[in-house]
N, C-alpha and C positions, 0 to 999 in steps of 0.2 A: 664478145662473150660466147664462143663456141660452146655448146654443149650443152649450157646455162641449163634448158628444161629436164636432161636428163642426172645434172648434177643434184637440180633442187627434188627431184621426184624420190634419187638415191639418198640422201642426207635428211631431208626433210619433208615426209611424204605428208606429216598430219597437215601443211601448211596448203594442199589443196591447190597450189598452183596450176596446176592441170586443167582444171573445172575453170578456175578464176580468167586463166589466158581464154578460155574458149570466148566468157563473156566480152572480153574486151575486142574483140576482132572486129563488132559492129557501135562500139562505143562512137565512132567519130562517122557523123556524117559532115560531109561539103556542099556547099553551095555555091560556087565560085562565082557565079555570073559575068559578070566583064573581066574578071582575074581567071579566065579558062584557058587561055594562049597563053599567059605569063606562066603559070602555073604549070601547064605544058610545056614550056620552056624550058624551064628550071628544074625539071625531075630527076633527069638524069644528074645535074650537081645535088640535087638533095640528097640521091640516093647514094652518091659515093661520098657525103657527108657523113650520112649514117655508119658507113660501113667505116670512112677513118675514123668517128668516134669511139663505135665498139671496140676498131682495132684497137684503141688507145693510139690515135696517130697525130701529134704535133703539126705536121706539116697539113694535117685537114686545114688548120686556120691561121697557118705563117707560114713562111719561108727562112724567118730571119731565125739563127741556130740559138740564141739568148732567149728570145720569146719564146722557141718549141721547147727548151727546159723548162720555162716557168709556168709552160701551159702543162706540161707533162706530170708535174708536180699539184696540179690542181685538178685530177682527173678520179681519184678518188673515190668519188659519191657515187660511179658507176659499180664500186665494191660497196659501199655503203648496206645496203639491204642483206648480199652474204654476211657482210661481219655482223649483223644487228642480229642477225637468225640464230649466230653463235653466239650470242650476247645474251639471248632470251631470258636464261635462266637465271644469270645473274642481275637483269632488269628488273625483273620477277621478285628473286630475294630480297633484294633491297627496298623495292617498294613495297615488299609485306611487313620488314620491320618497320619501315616508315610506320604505318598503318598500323603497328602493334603499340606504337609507341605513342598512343594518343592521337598524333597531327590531325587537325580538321583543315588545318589551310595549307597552303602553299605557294609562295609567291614568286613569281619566274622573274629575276633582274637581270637586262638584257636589252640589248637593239637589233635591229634590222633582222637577219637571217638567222639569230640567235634568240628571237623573238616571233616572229609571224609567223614560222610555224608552227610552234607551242598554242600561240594563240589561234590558228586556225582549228586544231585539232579539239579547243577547250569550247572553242562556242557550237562546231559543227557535231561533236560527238557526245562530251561533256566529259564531269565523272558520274562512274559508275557508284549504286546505292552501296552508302556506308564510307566510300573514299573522299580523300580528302577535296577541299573545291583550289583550285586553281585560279589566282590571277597573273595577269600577267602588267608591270610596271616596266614599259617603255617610255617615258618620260622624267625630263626633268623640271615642269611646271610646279611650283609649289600646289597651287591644288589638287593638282593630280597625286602628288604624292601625299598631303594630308588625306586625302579621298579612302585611301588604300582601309579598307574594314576586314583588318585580321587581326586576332587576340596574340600579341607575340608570342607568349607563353606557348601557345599551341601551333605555331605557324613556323614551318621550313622556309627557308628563303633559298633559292637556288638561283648561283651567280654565273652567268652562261656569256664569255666570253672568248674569242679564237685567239686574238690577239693577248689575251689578258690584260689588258691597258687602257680598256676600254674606256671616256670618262663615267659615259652616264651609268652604267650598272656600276663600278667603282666608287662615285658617288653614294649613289642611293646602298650600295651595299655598308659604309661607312654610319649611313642614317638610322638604317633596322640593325648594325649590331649595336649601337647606343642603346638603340628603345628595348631590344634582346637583352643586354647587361641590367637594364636598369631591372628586366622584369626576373633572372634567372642567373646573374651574377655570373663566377665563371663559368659557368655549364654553356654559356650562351656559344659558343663551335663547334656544340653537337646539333644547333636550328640549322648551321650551311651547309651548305653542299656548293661543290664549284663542277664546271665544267667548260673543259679551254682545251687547248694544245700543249705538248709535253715543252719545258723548258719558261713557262712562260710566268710571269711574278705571279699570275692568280694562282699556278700550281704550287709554287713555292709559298704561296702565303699561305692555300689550305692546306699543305702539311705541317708548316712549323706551326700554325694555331689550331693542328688539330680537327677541320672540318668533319663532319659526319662521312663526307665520301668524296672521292674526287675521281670523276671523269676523263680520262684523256683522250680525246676526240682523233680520229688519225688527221694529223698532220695536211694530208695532200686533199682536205675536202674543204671547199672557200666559203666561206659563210652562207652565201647565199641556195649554196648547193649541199646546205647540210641538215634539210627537215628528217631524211632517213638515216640519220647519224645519233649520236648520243645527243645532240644538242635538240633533237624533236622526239625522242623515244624517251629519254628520262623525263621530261614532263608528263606524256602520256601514261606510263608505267605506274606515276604518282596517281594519276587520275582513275587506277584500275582499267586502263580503255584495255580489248581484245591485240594485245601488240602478235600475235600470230595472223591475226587476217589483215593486220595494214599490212606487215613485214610480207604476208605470202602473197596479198596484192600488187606489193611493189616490183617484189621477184617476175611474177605474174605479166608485168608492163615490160619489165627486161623481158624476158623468156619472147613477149610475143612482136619486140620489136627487132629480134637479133635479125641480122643476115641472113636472106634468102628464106625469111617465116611470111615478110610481106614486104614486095617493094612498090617504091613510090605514095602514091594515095594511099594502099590496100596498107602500109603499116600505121599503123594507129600513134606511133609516135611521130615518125620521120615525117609523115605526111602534113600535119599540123604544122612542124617546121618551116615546110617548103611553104605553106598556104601563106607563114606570117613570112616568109622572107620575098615570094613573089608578090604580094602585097602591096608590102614595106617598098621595095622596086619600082611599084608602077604606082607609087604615091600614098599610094594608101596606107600609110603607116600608122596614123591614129586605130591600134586596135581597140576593140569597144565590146569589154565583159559585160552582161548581161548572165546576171547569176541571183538568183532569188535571196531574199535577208538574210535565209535560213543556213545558206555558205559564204554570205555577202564578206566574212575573211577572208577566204580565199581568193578573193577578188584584187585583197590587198597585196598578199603572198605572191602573186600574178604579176602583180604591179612591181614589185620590189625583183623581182628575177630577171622578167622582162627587159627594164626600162636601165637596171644597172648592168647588163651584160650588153646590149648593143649601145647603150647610147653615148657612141664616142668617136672620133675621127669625121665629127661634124655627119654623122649618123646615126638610125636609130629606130627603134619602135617606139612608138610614144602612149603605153596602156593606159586607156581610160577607163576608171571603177570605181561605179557609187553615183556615176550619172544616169538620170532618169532617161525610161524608154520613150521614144519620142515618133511620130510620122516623117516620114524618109523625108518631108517636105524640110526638116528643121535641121539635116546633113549636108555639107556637104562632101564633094567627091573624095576624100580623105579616109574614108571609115574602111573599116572588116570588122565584121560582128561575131564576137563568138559568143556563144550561150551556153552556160554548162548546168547542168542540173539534176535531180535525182532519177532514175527510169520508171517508170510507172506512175509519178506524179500527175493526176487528173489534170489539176492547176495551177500549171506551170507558171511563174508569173512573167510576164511579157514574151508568150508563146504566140499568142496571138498577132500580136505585133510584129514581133519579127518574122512570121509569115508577110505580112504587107511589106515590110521591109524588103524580101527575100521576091517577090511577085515585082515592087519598083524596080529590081537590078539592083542591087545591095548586094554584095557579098558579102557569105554568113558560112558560121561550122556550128555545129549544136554538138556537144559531148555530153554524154548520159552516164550519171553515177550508176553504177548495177546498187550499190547500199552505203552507207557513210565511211565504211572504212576503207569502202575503194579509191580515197584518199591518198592513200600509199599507193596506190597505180598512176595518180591525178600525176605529186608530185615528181613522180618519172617520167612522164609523159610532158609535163611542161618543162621540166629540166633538159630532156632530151631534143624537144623541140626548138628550144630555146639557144642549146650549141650548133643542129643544125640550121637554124636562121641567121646567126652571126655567122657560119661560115659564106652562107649564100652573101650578105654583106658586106663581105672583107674584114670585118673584127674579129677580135681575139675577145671572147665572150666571157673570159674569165680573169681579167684584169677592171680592175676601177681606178684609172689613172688621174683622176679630177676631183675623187674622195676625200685625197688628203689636202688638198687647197684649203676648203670651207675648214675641216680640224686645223691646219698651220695659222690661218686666220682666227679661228677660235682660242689658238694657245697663246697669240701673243695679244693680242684684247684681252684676255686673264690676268697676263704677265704686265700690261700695265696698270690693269685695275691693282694688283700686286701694290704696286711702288706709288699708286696715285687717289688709289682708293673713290676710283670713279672708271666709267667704259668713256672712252671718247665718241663723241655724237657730233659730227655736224650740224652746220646749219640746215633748218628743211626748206625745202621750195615754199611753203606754204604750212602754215599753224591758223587751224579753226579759234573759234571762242572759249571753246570747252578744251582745252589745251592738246586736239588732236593734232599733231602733224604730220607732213607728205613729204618723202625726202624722193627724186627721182634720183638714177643713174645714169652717168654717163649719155648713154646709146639712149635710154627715155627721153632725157634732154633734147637731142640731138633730134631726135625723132620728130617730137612734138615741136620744133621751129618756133619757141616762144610761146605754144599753147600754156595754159593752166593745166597743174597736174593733176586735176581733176577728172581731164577731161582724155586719161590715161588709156582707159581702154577703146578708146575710138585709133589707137596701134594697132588692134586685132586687125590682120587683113585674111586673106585667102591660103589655107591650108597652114593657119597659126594654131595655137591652143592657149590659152589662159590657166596659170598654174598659180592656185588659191595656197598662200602659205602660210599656216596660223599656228601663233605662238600663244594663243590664248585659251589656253585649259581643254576643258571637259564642258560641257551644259547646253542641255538643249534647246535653252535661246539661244544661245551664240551657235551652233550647230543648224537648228535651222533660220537661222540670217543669212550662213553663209553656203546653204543648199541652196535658197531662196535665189543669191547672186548665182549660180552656177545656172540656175534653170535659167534663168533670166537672160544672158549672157548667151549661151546658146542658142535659144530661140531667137535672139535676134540676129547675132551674126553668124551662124550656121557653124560657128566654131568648138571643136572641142575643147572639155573643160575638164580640168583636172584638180584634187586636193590632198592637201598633204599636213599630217600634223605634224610639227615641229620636238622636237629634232629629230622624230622618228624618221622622217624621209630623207633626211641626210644621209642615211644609210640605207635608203631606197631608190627613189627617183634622183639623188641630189645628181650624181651621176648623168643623168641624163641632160639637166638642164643645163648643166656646164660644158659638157662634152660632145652631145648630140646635136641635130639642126639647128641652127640657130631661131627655129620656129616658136620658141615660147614669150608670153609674155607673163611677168610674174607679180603679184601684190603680195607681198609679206607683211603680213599684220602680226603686230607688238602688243604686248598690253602691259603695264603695272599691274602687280597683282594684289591681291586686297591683303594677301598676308604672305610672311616669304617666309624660308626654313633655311637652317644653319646647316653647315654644311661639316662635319666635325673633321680634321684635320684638314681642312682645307679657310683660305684665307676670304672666299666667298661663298654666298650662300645660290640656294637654286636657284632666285630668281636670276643673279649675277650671270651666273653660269648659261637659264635659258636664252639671257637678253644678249649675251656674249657672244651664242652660237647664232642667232639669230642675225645679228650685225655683222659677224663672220662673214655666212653665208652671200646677204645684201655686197658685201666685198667681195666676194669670190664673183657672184653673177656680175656686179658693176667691173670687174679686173676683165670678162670674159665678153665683154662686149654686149650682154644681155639687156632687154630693155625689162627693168623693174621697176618699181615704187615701193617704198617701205613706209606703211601707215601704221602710227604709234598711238597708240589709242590712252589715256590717263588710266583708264580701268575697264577691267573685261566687262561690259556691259553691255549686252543686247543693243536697248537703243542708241550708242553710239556706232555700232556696226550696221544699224539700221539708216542711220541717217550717213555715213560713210558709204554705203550700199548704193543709197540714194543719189550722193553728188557724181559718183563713177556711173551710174546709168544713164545720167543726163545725157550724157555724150554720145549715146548710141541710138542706131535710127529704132523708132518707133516711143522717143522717149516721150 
């Protein structure tokens, strides 16, 4: 991006760029400790990483002339923040009629990269006094979507698809124009809004019915790599957020990581790259966010980038977010710490820590927000970092080759519940009294040589991770049951732990665990749900659909050699995750 700072200074001077890059030049400190040589090693590839990204250069991350098309075609989001600057105005308008037009809500129906950063932006920034509030409905749990508290009458619903085909916003978008009709007849096309790719059914659905507005996102930016795109800007916009200082932020992280502004460490983008690729290298591939509540989203957003762009070719980073900070004694040799947080914060939370951390020989990076909406620099910065770590790798960082396994298995579990009006269920290893059961796979089986499936997580060995998968709603008993297991688990076998709501991480982590090390071990927990929802043109309802994709899944990791267990609970109920909790810790030392 030659020129980037003097382009953005002449075009758009209000947007401060200038001032904004200065800030970021000392946002990223390193700690390298035993990653010093590796990292030393590796500069000179990271930094001609950097330079074929800007260039836009295919061959940074293939050789093969098919891949360098597909990857050429996904490079985009590096234009992303230019187009959104020219975009301003018409983001602007649109969100003021929203706002003239009554709306108090707004509800973002959406997954993965079409979602987490909408939702990053809603918890970290908010709306602004008088604009409408924002939720965002990534799920397709009947309670979660009962959950949803918005008066339709007065609530936008915004359908944020790449693909346009997506199921779950598809779904759920089917659900609220029902409850829309019922409440506002035919007006109900002027509560949507869509935003997709050109060509795609969503786009042709909101014009022939008329939506309120429709987004066409460019084409060459992959979902994951599209928070600076329409797919994160039109929710903001809704929200009244300041979209000139994320946009002149963003510009701001380009501007200071071009070519020859800073190489190696000194660039604040490349450098992080190189830190998680030399890492990832020399073992250390469990990255480990340490990010306060207050941005504990973006920790998610992290996870979803991350763990879907390298984790393939039986490689990978394996991000961990939402695990408690802990004394180096409760790690082992598998971590890098990154910490990010606001700058000036007195009370950073677990700063203290990871000084001890960082004093034991821990490798750690601390990045410092300069203020909330330096968000728009975040997500350059980990995007950037993110292409140059897959190149350090050997992946191609912008394909998800293993994404659509878990969806083909989802479609055709539909397709017989279709014709049979039931999901197919095996027998399980093991059915409790209270009608819980334990079904393992394959490689589980295998593993355990006849053990009890109980006795599941005594698989975890040396530089594993334990990936918590739960199909079981929203509540904070069930939420902290299954914190409770995560702490628990770690402290004993020094392993990293991981969690994922259902289905949302199928367009996050799923990626990883199919594709990357074979290092995971997985619990997928099911639940009946105490009430389910119809699903209107379609032949099943959420619950069908959640427990479909769910079972998918369990077949995509059993096809892939992964060792899992899928525990099926009768009903989302605390105490049986309690006592499920309980027979799976038996097995580990210090029970």
């Amino acid at each position: 991006m030659d020129g980037a700072r003097d382009l953005v200074s002449t075009h758009w001077p209000a947007l401060d760029v200038g001032t904004k890059r200065a800030q970021l030049e000392t946002s990223l400190r390193l700690s390298p400790g035993p990653l010093d040589a590796a990292i030393a090693a590796a500069t000179g590839a990271a930094s001609r990483a950097a330079g074929g990204l800007m260039m836009r250069d295919p061959s940074t991350w293939s050789g093969d002339p098919a891949v360098q098309r597909s990857i050429a075609n996904r490079l985009g989001w590096l234009d992303a923040p230019l187009r959104m600057a020219d975009s301003l105005d018409r983001l602007r308008g649109f969100a003021d009629r929203v706002r003239a037009d009554g709306f108090t809500d707004v509800v973002l129906l959406g997954m993965g990269g079409s979602s987490l950063a909408p939702e990053v932006l809603r918890a970290v920034i908010g709306s602004a006094p008088g604009w409408p509030r924002l939720h965002v409905l990534d799920s397709t749990n009947p309670a979660a979507v009962l959950a949803l508290q918005a008066p339709p009458e007065g609530t936008l619903f915004v359908v944020a698809s790449k693909s346009g085909t997506t199921i779950e916003p598809d779904a759920l978008a089917a659900h609220f124009r029902r409850l829309v009709e019922a409440a506002r007849g035919p007006g109900w096309s002027r509560h949507f809004v869509a935003i997709t790719d050109e060509g795609t059914e969503l786009a042709r659905r909101a014009r022939a019915d008329g939506f309120r507005d429709l987004f066409i996102n460019p084409s060459d930016i992959g979902g994951r790599y599209s928070a600076l795109s329409f797919f994160g800007l039109v929710p903001a916009a809704l929200m009244g957020q300041d979209l000139p200082a994320i946009v002149g932020w963003a510009l701001a992280m380009l501007a200071a990581a071009e070519s020859g502004f800073g190489e190696g460490t000194a660039n604040p983008a490349a450098a992080l790259g190189l830190a998680l690729g030399a890492a990832a290298h020399s073992g250390r591939d469990k990255l480990t966010l340490v990010i306060p509540e207050a941005l504990a989203p973006f920790g998610l957003w992290i996870e979803q980038l991350v763990a879907e762009s390298t984790g393939k070719q039986g490689r990978g980073i394996v991000p961990i977010a939402g695990e408690r900070l802990a004394p180096a004694a409760a790690y082992g040799d598998d971590r890098f710490f990154v910490r990010i947080g606001l700058r000036g914060d007195d009370a950073r939370p677990g700063e203290a820590d990871l000084r001890d951390l960082e004093a034991a020989g821990m490798p750690c990076a601390d990045i410092a927000l300069p203020e909330p909406a330096a968000l728009g620099a975040e997500f350059v910065r980990w995007e950037m970092a993110t292409a140059v770590a897959g190149a350090l790798l050997h992946v191609n960082p912008f394909d998800e080759p293993n994404v659509q396994q878990a969806k083909e298995a989802t479609r055709a579990l539909l397709a017989r519940y279709g014709s049979e009006q039931r999901l197919p269920i095996g027998a399980p290893d093991l059915a409790l009294d209270d009608g819980t059961t334990f079904t393992l796979s394959a490689a589980a089986r295998a593993s355990l040589a006849g053990g009890k499936a109980t006795s599941f997580l005594s698989l975890l060995g040396r530089g594993d991770y334990l990936g918590l998968l739960a199909y079981v709603g929203a509540g904070e008993g069930l939420s902290s049951e299954l914190r409770a297991l995560r702490a628990v688990v770690r402290d004993r076998t020094r392993a990293a732990t991981t969690y994922g709501d259902g289905p949302r991480y199928l367009h996050s982590t799923g990626q990883l665990h199919k594709g990357g090390a074979n290092t995971g071990v997985f619990v997928l927990l099911t639940a009946a749900p105490h009430a389910d929802v119809p699903i209107p043109g379609r032949p099943f309802s959420f619950g069908t659909l959640e427990l479909a994709q769910a079972l998918g899944d369990f077949a995509s990791l059993d096809q892939t050699g992964r060792r899992a267990l899928h525990i099926h609970l009768p009903s989302p109920e605390p105490a049986l995750v309690r006592r499920v909790r309980g027979l799976l810790l038996d097995s580990l030392p210090g029970a």
